[in-house]
N, C-alpha and C positions, 0 to 999 in steps of 0.2 A: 822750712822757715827762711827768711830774708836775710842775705847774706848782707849786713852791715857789716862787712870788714874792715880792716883800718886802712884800704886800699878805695874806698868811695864814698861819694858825699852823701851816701844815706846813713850813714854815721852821725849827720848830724843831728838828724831827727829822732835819735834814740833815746828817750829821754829816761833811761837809765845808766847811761854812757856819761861822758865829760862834759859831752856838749849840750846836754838838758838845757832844759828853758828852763831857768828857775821863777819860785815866786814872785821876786824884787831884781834889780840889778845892782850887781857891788859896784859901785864906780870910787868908795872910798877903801880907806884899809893901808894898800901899797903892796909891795910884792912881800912882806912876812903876814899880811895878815889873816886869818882864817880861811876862808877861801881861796886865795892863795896856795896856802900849803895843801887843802884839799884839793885841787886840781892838780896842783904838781903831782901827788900822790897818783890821783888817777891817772893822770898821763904816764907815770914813767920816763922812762929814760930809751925806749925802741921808736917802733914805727907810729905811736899813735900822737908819740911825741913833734915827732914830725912833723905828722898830721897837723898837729895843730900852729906849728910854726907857719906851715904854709898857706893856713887859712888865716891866720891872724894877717901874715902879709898881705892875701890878697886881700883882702878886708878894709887894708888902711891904703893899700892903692886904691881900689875904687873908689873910694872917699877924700881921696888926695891928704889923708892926716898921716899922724907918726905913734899916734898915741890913742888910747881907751880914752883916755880925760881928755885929749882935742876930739873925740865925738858929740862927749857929752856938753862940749862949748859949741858944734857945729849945730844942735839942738836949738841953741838960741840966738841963732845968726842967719837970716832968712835971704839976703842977700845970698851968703855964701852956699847955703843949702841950694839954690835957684844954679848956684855955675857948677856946684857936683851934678844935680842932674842933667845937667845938660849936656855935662860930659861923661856922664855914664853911659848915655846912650849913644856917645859916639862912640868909645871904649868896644861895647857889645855891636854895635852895629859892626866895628870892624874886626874883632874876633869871630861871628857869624858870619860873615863875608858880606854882607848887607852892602847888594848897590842900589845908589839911586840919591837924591834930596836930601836933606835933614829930616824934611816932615815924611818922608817913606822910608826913613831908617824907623824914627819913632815910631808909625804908627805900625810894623812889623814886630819891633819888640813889644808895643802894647796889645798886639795878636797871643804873642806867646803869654800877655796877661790873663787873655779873656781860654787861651787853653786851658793854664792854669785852671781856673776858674772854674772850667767845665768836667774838671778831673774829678772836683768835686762836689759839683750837681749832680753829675751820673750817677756819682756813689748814694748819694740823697735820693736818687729818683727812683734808683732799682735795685741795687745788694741792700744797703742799708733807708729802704724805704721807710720801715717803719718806726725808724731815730732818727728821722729827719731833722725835726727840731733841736735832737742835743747834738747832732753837728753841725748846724748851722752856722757859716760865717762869720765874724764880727763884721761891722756893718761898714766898717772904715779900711779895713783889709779888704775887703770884697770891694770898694771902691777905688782901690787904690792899683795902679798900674805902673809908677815908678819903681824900676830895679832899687833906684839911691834913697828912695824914700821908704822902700820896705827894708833895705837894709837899718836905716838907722833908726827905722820904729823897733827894730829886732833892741837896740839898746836903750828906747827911750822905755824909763822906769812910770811915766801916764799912765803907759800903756797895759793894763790885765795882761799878766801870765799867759791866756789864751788868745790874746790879738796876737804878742811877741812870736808865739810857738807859729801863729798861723802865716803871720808874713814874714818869718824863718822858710816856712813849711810852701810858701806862695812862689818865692824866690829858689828853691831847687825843683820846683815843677817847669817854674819856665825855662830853668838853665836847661834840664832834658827838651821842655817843647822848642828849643831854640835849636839845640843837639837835631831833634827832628829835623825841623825845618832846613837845615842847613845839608844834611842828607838826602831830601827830597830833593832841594834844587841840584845837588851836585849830580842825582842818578837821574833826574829828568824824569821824577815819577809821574809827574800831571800829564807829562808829555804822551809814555811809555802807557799808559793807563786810557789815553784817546786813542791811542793805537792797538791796544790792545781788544777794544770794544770796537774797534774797524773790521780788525780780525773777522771778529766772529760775527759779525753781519755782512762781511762781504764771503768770506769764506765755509761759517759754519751752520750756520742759519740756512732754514728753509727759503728759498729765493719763490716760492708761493705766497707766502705773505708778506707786509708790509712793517718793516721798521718799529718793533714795539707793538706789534697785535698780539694779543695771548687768550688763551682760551684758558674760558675758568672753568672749572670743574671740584667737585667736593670728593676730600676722600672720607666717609663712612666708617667709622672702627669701631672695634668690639676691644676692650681690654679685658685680662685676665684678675682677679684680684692681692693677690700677694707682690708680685711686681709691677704692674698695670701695664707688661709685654704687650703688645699687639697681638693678639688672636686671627683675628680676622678683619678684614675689608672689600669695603666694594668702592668705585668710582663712583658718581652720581652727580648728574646735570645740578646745574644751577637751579631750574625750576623744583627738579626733585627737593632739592636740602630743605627749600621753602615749608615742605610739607612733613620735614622730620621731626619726629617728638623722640627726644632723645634718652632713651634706658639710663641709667645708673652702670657705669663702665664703659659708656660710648663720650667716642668723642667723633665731633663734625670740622675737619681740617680743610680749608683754603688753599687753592695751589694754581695758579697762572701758568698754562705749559707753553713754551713754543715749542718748534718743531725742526729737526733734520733730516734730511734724506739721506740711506743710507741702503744699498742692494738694492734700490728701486722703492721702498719702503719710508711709511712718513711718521719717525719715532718722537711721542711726544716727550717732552722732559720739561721738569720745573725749574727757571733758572733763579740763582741770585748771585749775584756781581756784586763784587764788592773792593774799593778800595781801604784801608783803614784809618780812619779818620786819626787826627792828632791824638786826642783823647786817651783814644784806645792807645794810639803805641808807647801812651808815656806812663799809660798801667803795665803796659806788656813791659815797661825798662823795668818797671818796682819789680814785679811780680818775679821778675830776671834778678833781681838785684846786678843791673849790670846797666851804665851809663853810656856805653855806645849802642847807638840803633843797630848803626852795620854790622855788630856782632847779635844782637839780642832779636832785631824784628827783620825776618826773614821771608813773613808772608803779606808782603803791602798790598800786594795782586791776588786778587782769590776771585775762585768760581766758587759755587757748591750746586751742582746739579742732583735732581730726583727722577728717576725713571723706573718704568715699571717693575722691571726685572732685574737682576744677577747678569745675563743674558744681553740685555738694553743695554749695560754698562760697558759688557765689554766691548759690544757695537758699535758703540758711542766714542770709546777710548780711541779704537780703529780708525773711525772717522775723525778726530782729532788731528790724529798724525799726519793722516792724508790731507787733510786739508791746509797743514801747515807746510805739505812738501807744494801744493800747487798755490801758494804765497811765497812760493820759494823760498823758504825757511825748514831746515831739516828740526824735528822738532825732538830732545832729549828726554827723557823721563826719569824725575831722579826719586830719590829717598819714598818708593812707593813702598808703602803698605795696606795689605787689604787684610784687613779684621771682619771682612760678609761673608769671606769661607771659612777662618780662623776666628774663632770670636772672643777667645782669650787673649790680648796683644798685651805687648811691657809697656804702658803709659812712664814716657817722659818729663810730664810734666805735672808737680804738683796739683791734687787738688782734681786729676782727671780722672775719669774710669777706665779700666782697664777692660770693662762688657761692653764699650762704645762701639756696636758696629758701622764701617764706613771704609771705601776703596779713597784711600788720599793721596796724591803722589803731586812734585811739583813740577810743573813742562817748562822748558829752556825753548824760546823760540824768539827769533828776533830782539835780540837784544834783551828780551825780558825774562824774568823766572817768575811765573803766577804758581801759585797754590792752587789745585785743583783737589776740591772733596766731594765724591758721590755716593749718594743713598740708592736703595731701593723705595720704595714705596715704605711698606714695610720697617726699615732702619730708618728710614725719616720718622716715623711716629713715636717709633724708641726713644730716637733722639729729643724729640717736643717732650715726651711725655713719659720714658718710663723711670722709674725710682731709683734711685743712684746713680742714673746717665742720661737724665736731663740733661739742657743747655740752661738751662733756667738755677737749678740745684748745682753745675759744676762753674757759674762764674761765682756764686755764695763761696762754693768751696774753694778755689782760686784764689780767691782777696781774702779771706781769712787764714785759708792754712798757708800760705806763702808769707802771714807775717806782715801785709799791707795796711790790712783793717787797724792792727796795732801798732803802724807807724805812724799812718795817716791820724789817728784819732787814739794818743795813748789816753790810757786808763788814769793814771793821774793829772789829768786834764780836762777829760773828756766824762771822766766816770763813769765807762761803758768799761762791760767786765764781755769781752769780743768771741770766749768759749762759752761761754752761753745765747750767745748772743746768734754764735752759730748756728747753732743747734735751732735757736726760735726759729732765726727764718729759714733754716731748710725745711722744718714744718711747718712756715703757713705759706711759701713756694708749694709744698705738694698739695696741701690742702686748694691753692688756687690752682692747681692742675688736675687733681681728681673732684673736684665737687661745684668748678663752673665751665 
């Protein structure tokens, strides 16, 4: 589960914790009156207490007030609403180190709006495809890209229970997508990321062909039925696949190979390159329950190669090395593990399998650390498609058993009950993997 400790801001999103989004907003009462003494209650007298002194500060710094009740007056003063945002975003522009203009401070932090944002399309479009509609957006959060303005929608009582939760919930997405961002420009990842794709077209790449030529080819599979293992396969031309009618247990996979030379030999492999988009890293921070990148997202650079053999792999690894010594770059190899001769490995990470086979290790070369993870033929197909160690089945299990699904979208909010909810879509995921 998701470590909301009383040591990070995903604490606040717990809406069975202190900091809930309640129905209404108390702005009357005073410090004896009912909620009052229930939150003292809840908070105590240790660290959560704390907690909450130092959010309340920063709270009324952003906002340049001293008080709950000068929010609820800042509510009805449009003038002055207009000079907090303007100055929030100088605030954030200079805690993220943001150079440049006034209008490239802004339009950076309203980047990290539109991440925000995207955090939670993705969940719409793919884990949680088919509750699309009950989490959908409110319509005025989803438009909304002010830090100072979601801050004080969070206390303005207009506003549904579920706007409040979500531009609470809008405003720690982008503090992590800003965290990102801020880490990208300090390691020179855009940089590190065109060098790294120079690499392997000046040095790893077949110098026979041209820049981005790949040959397509189909791979053919037989699965078994109790786990849907790979059995058997064949390669097969493009013209071929045109002409398959496909059994019940087969499946017909897609794969662009370039090529390496290597002992004189022209080994083909399926590449995909990848850097990791915002998105992604700022589930990778939930999923972590951990607010800094630089400890939590380790892998911004990735390869994942597919080659025919066990054999091709190790060929390939070889060829790596060598090709980083004639870049003049001696090339390291760290935290490798190969689960394609061992196919019992200890999974790290919530949510994963432990049957996953794959050779993954990360290479140190030039200033950079990429992730590199390669299949066989064979463990690629596993990997698409067999039953508990999909890719498709382990991001479901990911955002649900890590405790995200239910932070992003609690149950007294959302009224999605997320252990069943589980369980639906990892069977209509395998159903879309064994029956089209």
């Amino acid at each position: 589960m998701l470590h909301t400790t009383q040591n990070n801001m995903f604490l606040l999103l717990d809406q069975s914790g202190p900091f809930a989004t309640q129905t209404s907003i108390q702005s009357k009462g005073g410090v004896f009156s009912p909620q009052s003494r229930t939150m003292a209650t809840l908070l105590g007298r240790g660290e959560l207490s704390t907690k909450y002194r130092v959010i309340r500060n920063q709270i009324f710094e952003f906002l340049d007030v001293r008080s709950f009740a000068a929010i609820q007056e800042l509510l009805q003063d449009r003038r002055r609403r207009q000079e907090v945002d303007h100055r929030a975003y100088m605030l954030l522009g200079n805690m993220f180190g943001i150079e440049g203009t006034e209008r490239e401070i802004i339009s950076r932090v309203n980047n990290y709006s539109r991440t925000a944002d995207g955090v939670i399309r993705y969940l719409r479009s793919k884990v949680l495809a088919n509750y699309s509609s009950h989490i959908e957006m409110t319509n005025e959060i989803d438009a909304t890209s002010s830090p100072a303005e979601l801050l004080i929608t969070v206390f303005d009582d207009r506003y549904h229970q579920k706007a409040r939760f979500e531009a609470k919930r809008k405003l720690i997405l982008m503090n992590l997508a800003g965290s990102i961002d801020q880490r990208e420009r300090e390691t020179g990842i855009e940089n590190k990321f065109a060098q790294f794709l120079e690499f392997l077209n000046d040095y790893v790449w077949s110098k026979k062909a041209k820049i981005g030529e790949l040959e397509i080819v189909y791979l053919l599979s037989t699965h078994e039925k109790s786990n849907f293992t790979c059995e058997h396969l064949k390669i097969i031309t493009r013209k071929e696949a045109d002409h398959v009618a496909l059994q019940p247990g087969q499946k017909l996979t897609l794969i662009k190979r370039r090529r390496f030379t290597a002992n004189g030999r022209e080994i083909p492999i399926y590449v995909s390159i990848r850097k990791k988009p915002p998105e992604a890293k700022v589930l990778k921070l939930l999923r972590k329950g951990e607010e800094n990148p630089a400890v939590a997202v380790d892998d911004e650079l990735g390869l994942m190669g597919v080659l025919q053999s066990s054999q091709d792999i190790k060929v390939f690894q070889k060829h790596l090395t060598s090709s980083a010594i004639n870049a003049n770059s001696f090339m390291a190899l760290e935290d490798i593990s190969d689960s394609l001769t061992e196919l019992k490995r200890a999974s790290k990470n919530t949510g994963s399998a432990p049957n996953t086979a794959m050779f993954k290790f990360f290479a140190r070369l030039g200033g950079m650390r990429v992730e590199f993870i390669v299949h066989t033929y064979q463990s690629y197909l596993n990997y698409i498609y067999q039953r508990d160690v999909s890719h498709d089945e382990y991001e479901v299990k990911r955002i649900f058993d890590t405790g995200v699904a239910e932070l992003l979208f609690p149950q007294s909010i959302y009224f999605l009950d997320m252990k069943k909810i589980r369980d639906r879509q990892l069977r209509w995921f395998r159903r879309q993997i064994e029956e089209f």
